[in-house]
N, C-alpha and C positions, 0 to 999 in steps of 0.2 A: 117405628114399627116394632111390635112385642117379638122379640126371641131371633131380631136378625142377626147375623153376625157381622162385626165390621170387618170391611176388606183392609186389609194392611198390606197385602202386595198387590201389585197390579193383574198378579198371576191368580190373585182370589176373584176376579171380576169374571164370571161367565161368560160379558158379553165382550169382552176383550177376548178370549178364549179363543169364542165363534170366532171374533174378526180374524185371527189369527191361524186358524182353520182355514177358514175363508179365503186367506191370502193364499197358505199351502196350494191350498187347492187350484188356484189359479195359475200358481206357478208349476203344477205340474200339466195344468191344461196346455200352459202356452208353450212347452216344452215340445207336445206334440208338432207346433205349426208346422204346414210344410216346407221347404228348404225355400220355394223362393215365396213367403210369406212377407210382407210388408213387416222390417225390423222393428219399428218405431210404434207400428199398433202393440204388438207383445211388450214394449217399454211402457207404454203408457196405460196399457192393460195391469199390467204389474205393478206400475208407483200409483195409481188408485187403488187398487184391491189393497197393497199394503200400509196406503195412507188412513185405512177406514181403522186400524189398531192402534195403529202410529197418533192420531189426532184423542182416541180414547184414551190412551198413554199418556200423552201431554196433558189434558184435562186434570184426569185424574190425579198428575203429580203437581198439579197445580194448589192444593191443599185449598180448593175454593168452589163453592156452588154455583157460580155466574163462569167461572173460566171453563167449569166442569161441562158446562150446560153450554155455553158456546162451543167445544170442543165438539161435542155429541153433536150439535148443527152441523160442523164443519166433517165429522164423521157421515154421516148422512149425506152430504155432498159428495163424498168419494166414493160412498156404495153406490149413489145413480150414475156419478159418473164411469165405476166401473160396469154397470149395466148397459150403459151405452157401449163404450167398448167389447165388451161381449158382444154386446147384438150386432156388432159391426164386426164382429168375427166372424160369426152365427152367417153372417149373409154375405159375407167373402169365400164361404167354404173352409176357412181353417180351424174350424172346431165342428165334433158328429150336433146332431140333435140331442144326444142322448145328456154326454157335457156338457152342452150349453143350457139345458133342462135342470140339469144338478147345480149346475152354479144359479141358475137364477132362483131355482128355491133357496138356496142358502141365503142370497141375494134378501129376498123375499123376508125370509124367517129375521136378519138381522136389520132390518127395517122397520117390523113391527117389534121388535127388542129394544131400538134406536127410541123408537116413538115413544113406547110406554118408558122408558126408562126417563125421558124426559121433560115428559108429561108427570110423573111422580113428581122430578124434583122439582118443576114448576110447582104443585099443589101441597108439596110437602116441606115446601122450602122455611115455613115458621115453626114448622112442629120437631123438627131433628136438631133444635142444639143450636150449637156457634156456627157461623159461616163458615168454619172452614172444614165442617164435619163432614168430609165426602167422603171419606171410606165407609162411613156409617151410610149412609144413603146409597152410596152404591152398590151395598149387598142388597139394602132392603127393597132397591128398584131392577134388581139383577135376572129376574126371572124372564 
């Protein structure tokens, strides 16, 4: 892609960014719960939300288009699965409407990031270079 810049740290990826955001965010929700809240959903609330950065992380430092692009699957799995969890918040009473509304747009918003991100590097995976140009790919599918 004309005029992308490549990412060289992981901290240049947008959508790493979000996920990381993402996770903040959860972790300040689940902070909230109330005192006799079920322990174990706020753990597993937490190690998905921050497995969706964690798995983009791994990818990325993987210096590979197929590890990259499996990574961002494996991403994708931890953003639904932290959307179940939520909603399993959401209908225990330990999270308002309002929080659980803001996390599942975020939810939402890095889904359809997820998608097109690797949807590009499926279609653009002959036109970027050597296999293992994923910093270059992952600016240019960053938006």
């Amino acid at each position: 892609m004309a005029g992308a810049q490549r990412a060289k740290e992981l901290e240049d990826l947008g959508i790493w960014v979000r996920a990381y955001e993402f996770a903040l965010q959860v972790y300040e929700a689940t902070a909230t719960f109330p005192p006799h809240a079920e322990p174990d959903l706020r753990t597993q609330l937490r190690r998905a939300a921050g497995a969706v950065g964690g798995d983009i992380a791994r990818g990325f430092g993987r210096y590979s288009r197929v590890e990259y692009l499996r990574a961002l699957h494996s991403a994708r799995g931890a953003l639904l699965e932290s959307r179940h969890f939520l909603r399993l918040a959401r209908g225990l009473d330990y999270l308002t409407p309002e929080v659980t509304e803001r996390l599942l747009d975020a939810i939402n918003r890095l889904n359809g990031q997820l998608h097109r991100t690797a949807a590009a590097l499926r279609e653009r995976s002959s036109s970027l270079g050597s296999p293992t140009d994923v910093g270059r790919f992952a600016s240019a599918a960053d938006n």
